[in-house]
C-alpha positions in Angstrom: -10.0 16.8 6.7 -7.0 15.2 5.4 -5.3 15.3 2.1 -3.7 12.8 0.1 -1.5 12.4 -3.3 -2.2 10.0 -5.9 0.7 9.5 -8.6 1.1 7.9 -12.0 3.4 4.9 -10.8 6.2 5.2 -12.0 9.3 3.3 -9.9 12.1 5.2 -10.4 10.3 8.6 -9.6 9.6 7.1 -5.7 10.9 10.5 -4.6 7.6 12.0 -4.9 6.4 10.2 -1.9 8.8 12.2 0.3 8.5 15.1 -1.3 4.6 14.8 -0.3 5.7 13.7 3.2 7.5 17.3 3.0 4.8 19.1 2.1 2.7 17.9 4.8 0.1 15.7 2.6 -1.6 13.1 5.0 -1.3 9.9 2.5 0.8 8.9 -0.7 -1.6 6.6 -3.0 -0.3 4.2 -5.7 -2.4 3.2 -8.5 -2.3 -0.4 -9.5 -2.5 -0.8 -13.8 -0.2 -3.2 -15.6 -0.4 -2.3 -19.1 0.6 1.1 -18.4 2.4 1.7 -15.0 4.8 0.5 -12.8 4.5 -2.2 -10.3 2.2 -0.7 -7.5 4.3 -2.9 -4.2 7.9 -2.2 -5.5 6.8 1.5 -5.7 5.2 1.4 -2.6 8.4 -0.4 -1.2 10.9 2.5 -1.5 8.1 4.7 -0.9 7.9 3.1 3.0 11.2 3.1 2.7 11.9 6.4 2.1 9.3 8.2 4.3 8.4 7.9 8.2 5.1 9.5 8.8 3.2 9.0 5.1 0.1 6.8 5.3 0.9 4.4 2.2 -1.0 2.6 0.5 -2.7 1.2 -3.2 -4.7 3.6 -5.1 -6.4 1.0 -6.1 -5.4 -2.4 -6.1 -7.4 -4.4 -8.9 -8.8 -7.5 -8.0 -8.9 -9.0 -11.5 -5.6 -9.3 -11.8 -4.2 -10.7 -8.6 -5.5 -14.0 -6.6 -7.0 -12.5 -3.3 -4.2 -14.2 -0.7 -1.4 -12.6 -3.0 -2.9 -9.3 -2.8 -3.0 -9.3 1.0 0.0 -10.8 1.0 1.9 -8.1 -1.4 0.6 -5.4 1.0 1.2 -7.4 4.2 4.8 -7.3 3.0 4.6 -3.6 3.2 3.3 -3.1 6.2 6.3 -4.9 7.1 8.1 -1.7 6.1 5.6 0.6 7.3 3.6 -1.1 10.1 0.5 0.8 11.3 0.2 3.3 8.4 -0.3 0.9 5.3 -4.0 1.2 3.6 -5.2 -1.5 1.1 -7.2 0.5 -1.2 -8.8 -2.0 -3.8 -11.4 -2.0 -6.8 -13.0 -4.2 -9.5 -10.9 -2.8 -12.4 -12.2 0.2 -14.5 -8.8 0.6 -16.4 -6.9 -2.5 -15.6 -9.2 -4.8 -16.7 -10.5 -3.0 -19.6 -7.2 -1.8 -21.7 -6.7 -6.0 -22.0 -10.4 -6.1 -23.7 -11.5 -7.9 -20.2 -14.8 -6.5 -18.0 -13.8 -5.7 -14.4 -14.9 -8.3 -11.7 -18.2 -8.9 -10.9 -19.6 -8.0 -8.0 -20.3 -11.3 -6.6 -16.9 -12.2 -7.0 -15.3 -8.9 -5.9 -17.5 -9.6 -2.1 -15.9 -13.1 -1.9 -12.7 -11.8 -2.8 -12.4 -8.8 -0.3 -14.1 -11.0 2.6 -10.8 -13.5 1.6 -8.6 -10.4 1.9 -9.9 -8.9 4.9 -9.5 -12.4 6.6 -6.1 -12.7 5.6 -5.1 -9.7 7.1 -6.5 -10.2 10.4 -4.4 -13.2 10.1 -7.3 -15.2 10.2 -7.4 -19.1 8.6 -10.1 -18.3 5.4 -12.1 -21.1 3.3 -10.4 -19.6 -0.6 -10.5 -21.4 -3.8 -10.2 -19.7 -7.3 -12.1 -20.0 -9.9 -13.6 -23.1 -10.6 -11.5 -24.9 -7.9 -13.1 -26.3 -4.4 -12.5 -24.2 -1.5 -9.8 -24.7 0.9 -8.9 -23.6 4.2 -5.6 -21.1 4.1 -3.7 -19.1 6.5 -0.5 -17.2 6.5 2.2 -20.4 7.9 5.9 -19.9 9.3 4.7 -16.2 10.9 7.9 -16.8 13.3 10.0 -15.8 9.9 8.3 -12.5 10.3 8.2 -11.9 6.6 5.0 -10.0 6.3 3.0 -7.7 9.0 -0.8 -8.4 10.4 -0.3 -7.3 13.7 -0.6 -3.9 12.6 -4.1 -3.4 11.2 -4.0 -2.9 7.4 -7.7 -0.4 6.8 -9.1 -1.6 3.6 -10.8 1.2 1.6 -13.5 0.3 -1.5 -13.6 2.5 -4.7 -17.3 1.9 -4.9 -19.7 4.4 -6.9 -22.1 1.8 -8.1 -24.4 0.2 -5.5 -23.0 -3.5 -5.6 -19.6 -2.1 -5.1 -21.4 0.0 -2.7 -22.5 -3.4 -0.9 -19.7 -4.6 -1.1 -18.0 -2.3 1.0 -20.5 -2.1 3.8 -19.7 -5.9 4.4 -16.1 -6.1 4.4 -14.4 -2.3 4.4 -12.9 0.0 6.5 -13.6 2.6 4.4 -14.6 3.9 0.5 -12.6 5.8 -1.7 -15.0 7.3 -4.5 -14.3 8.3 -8.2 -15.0 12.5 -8.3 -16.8 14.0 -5.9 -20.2 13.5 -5.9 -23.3 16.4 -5.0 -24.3 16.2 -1.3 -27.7 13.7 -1.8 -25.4 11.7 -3.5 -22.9 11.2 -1.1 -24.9 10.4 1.6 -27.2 8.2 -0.1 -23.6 6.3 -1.0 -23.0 6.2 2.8 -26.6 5.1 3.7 -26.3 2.4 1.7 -23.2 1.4 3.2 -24.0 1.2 6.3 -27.4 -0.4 5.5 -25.0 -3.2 3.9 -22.9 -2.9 6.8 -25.9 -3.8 9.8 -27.2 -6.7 7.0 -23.8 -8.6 8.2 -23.7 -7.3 11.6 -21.1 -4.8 11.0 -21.8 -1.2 12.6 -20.4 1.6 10.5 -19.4 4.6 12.9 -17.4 7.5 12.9 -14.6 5.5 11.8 -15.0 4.7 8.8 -12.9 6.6 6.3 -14.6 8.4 3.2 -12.3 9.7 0.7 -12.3 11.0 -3.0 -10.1 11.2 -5.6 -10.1 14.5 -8.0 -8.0 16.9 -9.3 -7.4 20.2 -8.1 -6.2 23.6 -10.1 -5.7 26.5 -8.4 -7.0 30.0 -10.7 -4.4 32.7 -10.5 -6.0 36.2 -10.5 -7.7 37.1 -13.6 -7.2 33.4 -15.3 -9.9 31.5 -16.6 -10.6 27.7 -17.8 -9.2 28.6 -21.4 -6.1 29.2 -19.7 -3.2 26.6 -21.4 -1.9 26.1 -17.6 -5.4 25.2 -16.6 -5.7 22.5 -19.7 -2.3 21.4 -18.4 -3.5 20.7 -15.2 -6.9 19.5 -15.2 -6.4 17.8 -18.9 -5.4 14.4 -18.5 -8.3 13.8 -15.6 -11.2 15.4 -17.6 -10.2 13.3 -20.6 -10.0 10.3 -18.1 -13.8 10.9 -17.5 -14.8 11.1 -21.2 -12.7 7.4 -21.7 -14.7 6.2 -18.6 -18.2 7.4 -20.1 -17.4 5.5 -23.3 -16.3 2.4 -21.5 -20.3 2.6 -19.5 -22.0 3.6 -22.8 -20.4 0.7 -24.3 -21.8 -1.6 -21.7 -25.0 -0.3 -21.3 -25.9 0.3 -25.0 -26.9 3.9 -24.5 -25.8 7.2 -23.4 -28.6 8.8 -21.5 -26.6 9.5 -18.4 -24.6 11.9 -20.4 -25.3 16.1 -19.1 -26.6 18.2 -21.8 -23.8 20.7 -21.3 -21.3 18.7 -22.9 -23.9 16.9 -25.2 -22.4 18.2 -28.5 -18.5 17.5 -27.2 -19.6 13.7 -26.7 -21.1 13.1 -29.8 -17.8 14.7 -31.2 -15.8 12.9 -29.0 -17.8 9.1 -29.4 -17.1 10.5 -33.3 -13.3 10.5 -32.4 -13.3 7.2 -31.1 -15.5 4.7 -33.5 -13.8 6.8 -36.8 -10.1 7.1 -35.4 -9.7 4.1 -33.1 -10.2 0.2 -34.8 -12.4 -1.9 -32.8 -9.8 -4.8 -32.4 -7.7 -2.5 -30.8 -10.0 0.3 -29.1 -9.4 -1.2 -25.6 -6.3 -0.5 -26.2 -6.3 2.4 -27.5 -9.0 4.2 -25.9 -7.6 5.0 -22.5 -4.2 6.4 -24.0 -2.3 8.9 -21.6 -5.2 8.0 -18.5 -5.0 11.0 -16.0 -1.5 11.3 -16.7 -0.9 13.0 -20.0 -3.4 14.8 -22.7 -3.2 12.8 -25.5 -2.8 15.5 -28.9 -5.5 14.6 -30.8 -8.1 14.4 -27.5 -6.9 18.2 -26.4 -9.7 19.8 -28.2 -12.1 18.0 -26.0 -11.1 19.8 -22.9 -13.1 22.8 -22.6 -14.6 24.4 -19.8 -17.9 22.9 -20.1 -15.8 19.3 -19.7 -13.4 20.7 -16.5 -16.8 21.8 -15.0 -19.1 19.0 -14.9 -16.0 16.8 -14.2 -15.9 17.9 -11.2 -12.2 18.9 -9.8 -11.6 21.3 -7.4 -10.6 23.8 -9.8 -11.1 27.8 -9.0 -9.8 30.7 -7.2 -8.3 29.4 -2.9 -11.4 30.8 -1.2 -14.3 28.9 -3.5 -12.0 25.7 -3.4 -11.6 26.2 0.6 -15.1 26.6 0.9 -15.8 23.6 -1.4 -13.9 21.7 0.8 -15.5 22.3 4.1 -19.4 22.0 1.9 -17.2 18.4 1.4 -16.4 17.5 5.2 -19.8 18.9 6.3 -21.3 16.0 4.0 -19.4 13.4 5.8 -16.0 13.6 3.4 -12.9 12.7 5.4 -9.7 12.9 3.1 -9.3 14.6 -0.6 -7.1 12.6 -2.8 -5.7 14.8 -5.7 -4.2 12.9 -8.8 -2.8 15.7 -11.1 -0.8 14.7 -14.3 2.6 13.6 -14.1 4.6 16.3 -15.8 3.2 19.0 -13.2 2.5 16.6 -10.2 5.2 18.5 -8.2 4.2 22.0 -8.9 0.3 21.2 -8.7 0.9 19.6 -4.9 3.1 22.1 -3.9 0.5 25.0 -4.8 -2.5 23.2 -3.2 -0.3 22.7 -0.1 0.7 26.1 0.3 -2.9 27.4 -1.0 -5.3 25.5 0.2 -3.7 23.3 2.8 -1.8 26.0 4.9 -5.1 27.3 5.0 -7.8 25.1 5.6 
């Protein structure tokens, strides 16, 4: 198993990639979303930079808002930096897309774009048009100038939950990140489907392809409990994440069925919240306020156990989250990704490290 951080990007705090390097996490992720973060390739610049044995690498990119040759191009230049340990890890644009009032890509689309990626990258000449326009053929020119790297094979890992995204990454990926981790039938009915995509193109997916998930992870001190205010710290910001997400999916598919009848009541509250306290012209805007990296004040009361439970996280005393973990890797799992808030980023990887890590 191997264990990865995924950080709030925020450029001047690049220091956090070494100081997971340190700890001895496996891979530094870098979310890409423009209306609230940092640029995702100049943070993962002095992150190569600044680091010699960190796998690197988008966490995700979005494929809304870049054209597909200057996505692989963005992390062909960082490669550059970090040859053989850059990741491409890209998605259709849950957040991104959605606090600018836009849908994320369509699947169609989001096939055509990562085989026009994946092509790129294998420095491969690719048939590419956007939108509208007539294809073309394209290639990287001038590689003598040695400006960007695709000699050194850049893995390309889908966030895919949903079975076109699922598809999707059976034809073109290297691997598949998913959203929280999912109950055993689940996760191999994810991979199955995968693969089925995979032999449909004549691509066999073996042993090497990568499956990862990103949670969150709080570690229960003796006698502590999910009413705890550190707990809330820690898990907060992620559990409210999920509750945005649901709203954003009940939104599109005109009802709410999907949602579990232990937190029943705290949704209605909480879709309350949102159609009474947020104005429809600006709910896109407002409804992902402080996503997985700060509790917002008035969403704090929506973070109860129930919520941090069916969520998800790896949250509970070292020996149930250890053995979690290995339930995880016996399903198939090959890396955790942990994205705690940013205030207690530091603290929270330095206790899983030395918790769970050291031990596992």
């Amino acid at each position: 198993m191997k264990f990865g951080g995924m950080v709030a990007t925020k450029i001047d705090d690049w220091q956090i990639f070494p100081y997971l390097e340190g700890l001895g996490y496996d891979s530094g992720w870098v979310p890409d979303s423009q209306m609230i973060w940092s640029d995702c390739y100049a943070t993962l610049a002095l992150a190569a930079w600044h680091t010699s044995t960190l796998r690197l690498g988008t966490g995700v990119a979005i494929a809304g808002t870049r054209l597909a040759p200057v996505t692989a191009h963005s992390i062909a230049s960082i490669n550059r930096i970090a040859p053989g340990r850059t990741f491409l890890g890209i998605g259709t644009g849950h957040t991104a897309m959605r606090v600018m009032g836009q849908d994320p890509v369509q699947p169609t689309a989001f096939g055509d774009y990562l085989r026009v990626v994946r092509g790129l990258l294998a420095g491969e000449e690719v048939e590419y048009a956007p939108p509208g326009k007539e294809r073309q053929p394209i290639k990287f020119l001038d590689r003598q100038l040695a400006c960007i790297d695709t000699e050194h094979k850049v893995p390309i890992y889908v966030a895919a939950n949903g079975p076109k995204a699922l598809a999707a990454t059976g034809a073109h990926g290297d691997g598949r990140i998913s959203a929280g981790n999912e109950p055993y039938p689940v996760f191999r009915q994810n991979l199955e489907r995968i693969r089925k995509s995979g032999a449909a193109t004549g691509r066999e997916i073996d042993a090497s392809f990568h499956t990862s998930v990103m949670t969150f992870a709080c570690i229960l001190q003796p006698g502590e409990d999910l009413t705890s205010e550190r707990v809330i710290e820690e898990t907060g910001a992620e559990v409210l994440s999920s509750l945005h997400f649901w709203y954003e999916i009940y939104r599109q598919r005109g009802n709410d069925g999907f949602i579990m009848g232990e937190v029943r009541g705290l949704w209605e509250d909480y879709k309350h919240y949102v159609e009474t306290e947020m104005p429809e012209d600006r709910r896109h805007q407002l409804l992902h306020t402080g996503h997985c990296a700060f509790i917002a004040p008035a969403e704090r009361r929506f973070v109860t156990p129930e919520m941090i439970k069916v969520t998800g996280g790896l949250v509970g005393e070292p020996d149930e989250i250890i053995s979690r973990i290995h339930d995880m890797e016996t399903a198939g799992l090959r890396e955790v990704v942990l994205l705690p808030p940013i205030a207690v980023a530091r603290s929270n990887f330095k206790d899983f490290a030395a918790q769970i890590m050291a031990r596992y």
